[in-house]
N, C-alpha and C positions, 0 to 999 in steps of 0.2 A: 257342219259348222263345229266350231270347239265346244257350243256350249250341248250342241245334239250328241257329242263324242262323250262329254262329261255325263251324260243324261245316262248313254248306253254305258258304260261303265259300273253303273251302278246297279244296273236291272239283273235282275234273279236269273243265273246258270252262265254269265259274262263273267270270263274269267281277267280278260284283258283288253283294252282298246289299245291299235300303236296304230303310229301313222304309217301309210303307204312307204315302201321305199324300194326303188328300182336296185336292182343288182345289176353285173355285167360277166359276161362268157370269161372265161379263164383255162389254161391248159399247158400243159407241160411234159417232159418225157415219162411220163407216171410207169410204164413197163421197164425203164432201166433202173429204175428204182426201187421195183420188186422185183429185180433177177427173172424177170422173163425169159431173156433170151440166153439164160446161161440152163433152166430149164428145158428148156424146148431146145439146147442142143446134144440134152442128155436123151434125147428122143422118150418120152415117156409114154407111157399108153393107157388108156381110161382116165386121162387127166385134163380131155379137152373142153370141156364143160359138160357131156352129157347131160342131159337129166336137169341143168340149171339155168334158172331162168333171172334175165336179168334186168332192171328195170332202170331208164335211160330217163333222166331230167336234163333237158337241152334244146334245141331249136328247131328240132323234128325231125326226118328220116327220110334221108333220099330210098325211098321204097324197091326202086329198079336198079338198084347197084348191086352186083355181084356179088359185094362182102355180103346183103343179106338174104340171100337165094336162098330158096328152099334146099336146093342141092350144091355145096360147097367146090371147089376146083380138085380137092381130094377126092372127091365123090361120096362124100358125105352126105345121106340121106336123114334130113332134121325128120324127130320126132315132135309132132304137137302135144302139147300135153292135156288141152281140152279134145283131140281126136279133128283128123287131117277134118279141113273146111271149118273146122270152127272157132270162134276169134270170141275175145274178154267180153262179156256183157254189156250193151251200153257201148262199147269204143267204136269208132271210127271204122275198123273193117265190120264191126256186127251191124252197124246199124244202115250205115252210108255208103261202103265200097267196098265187100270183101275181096276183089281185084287186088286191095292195099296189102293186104298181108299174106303169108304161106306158113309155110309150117314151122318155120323159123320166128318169123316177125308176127308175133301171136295176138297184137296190140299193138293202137298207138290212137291217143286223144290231142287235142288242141284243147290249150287252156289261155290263149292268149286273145283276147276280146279280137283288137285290132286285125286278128290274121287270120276269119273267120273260122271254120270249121276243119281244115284242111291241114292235118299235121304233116304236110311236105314239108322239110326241109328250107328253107327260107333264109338261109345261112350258109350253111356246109361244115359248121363246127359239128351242129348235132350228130353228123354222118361221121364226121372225124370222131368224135368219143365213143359214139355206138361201136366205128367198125375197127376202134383199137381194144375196146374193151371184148366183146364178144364178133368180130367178122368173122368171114369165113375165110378159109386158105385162098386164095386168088392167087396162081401163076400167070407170070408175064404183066403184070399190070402196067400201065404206060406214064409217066410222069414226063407231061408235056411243058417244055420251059421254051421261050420266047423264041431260042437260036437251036435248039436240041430238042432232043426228048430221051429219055432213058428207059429199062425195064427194069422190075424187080416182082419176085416173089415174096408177096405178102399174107399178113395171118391176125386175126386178135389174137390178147392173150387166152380168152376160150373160145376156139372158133366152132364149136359143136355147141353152143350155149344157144338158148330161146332169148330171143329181144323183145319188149314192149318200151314205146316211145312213147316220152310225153313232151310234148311241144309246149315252150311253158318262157321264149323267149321271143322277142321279135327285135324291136329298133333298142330294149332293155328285158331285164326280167322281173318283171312285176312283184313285189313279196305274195298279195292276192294271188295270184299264178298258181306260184311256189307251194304254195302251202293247201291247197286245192288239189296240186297235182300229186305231193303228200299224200294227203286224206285219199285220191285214187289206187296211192300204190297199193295202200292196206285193204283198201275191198278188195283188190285186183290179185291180192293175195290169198284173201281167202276164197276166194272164186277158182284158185289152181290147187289140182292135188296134193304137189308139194310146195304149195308158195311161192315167193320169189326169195331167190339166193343174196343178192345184194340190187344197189341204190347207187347212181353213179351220177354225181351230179360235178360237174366240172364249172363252177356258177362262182362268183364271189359271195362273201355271209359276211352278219353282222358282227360286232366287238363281243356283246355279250351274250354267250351262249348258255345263261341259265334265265334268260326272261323274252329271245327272240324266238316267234312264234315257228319260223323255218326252224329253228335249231330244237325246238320243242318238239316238231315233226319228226325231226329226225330221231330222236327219243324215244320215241313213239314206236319207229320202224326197226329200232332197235329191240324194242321190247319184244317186237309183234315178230323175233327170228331176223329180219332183215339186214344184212352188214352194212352199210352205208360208208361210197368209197366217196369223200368228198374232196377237191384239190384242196392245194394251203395256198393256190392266190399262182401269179408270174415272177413278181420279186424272188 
């Protein structure tokens, strides 16, 4: 109630109360816009993530898709960086299904009450940001349309990079979620040798980002090393 809100607002180590507020999925060509592919046609090398791990705020992960195979269509062999079979603390492959992850997909939690336990994919966006930001090379991929279908060879822009998913959206995105699944990325960082590299959340946020608690997170992951790639919306 408002007046139990007003109550908690005041009690010793409460920095803030704000009401709940649902967000929604967003996305755009974000790789034409950092000159991806004008990189990647200079063929570069040791530029493809190695070594970086990246941590995914979205709808959760189609787990048996190729982009995020342990072994890549180039024949890229991922390194884990807790050591092959062993998956983030506490997540979803440690606890409940190591089947979920490889050496790639090092993690991945559900933070969405409604969509119990199971950070599969329950969407196909989360898989679409996951596998543009770090997939893996996949040749011949099929794009099946009503009257046709087409092939193309596809890639993230680091397709050698570690993925950890956090399932953190269902019919909306919860702020609760959001900012849980925050407070995750930072354990989850200090739990890997070298951290995670960035934060990719392709979500809508709120107006003011010096009192909302998501954008305080994000501050947070800032501080704690983490670059946070967040979109600016679909308009």
């Amino acid at each position: 109630t408002a007046e139990e809100a007003k109550a908690m607002r005041n009690m010793p180590g409460v920095a803030a109360v704000q009401r709940e507020r649902m967000e929604r999925l967003t996305t755009d060509a974000g790789p034409t816009w950092i000159d991806a592919p004008a990189i990647w046609n200079n063929k570069p090398s040791g530029t493809q993530g190695e070594g970086v791990v990246i941590a995914v705020l979205d709808t959760g992960i189609n787990s048996d898709h190729p982009s995020f195979a342990d072994v890549g269509g180039d024949g890229y062999d991922h390194d884990n960086p807790l050591g092959s079979g062993n998956y983030l603390p506490g997540s979803y492959c440690d606890v409940t299904d190591p089947g979920f992850c490889n050496d790639k997909l090092i993690g991945a939690w559900d933070f969405v009450a409604s969509d119990g336990t199971n950070p599969e994919d329950n969407d196909g966006h989360g898989s679409h940001t996951a596998g543009t930001a770090a997939g893996n090379v996949v040749d011949n991929a099929e794009l099946v349309a009503p009257t046709t279908s087409a092939f193309f060879n596809i890639s993230g822009v680091a397709p050698h990079a570690n993925v950890i998913a956090y399932d953190v959206c269902d019919a909306g995105c919860p702020g609760a979620s959001l900012v849980a699944a925050i407070n995750q990325v930072l354990i989850d960082a200090g739990n890997l040798p070298d951290g995670i590299a960035a934060l990719n959340y392709s979500i809508s946020g709120g107006g003011n980002p010096y009192n909302d608690t998501v954008e305080l997170g994000f501050l947070a992951a800032v501080q704690a090393g983490i670059y946070v790639a967040a979109s600016a919306g679909n308009a």
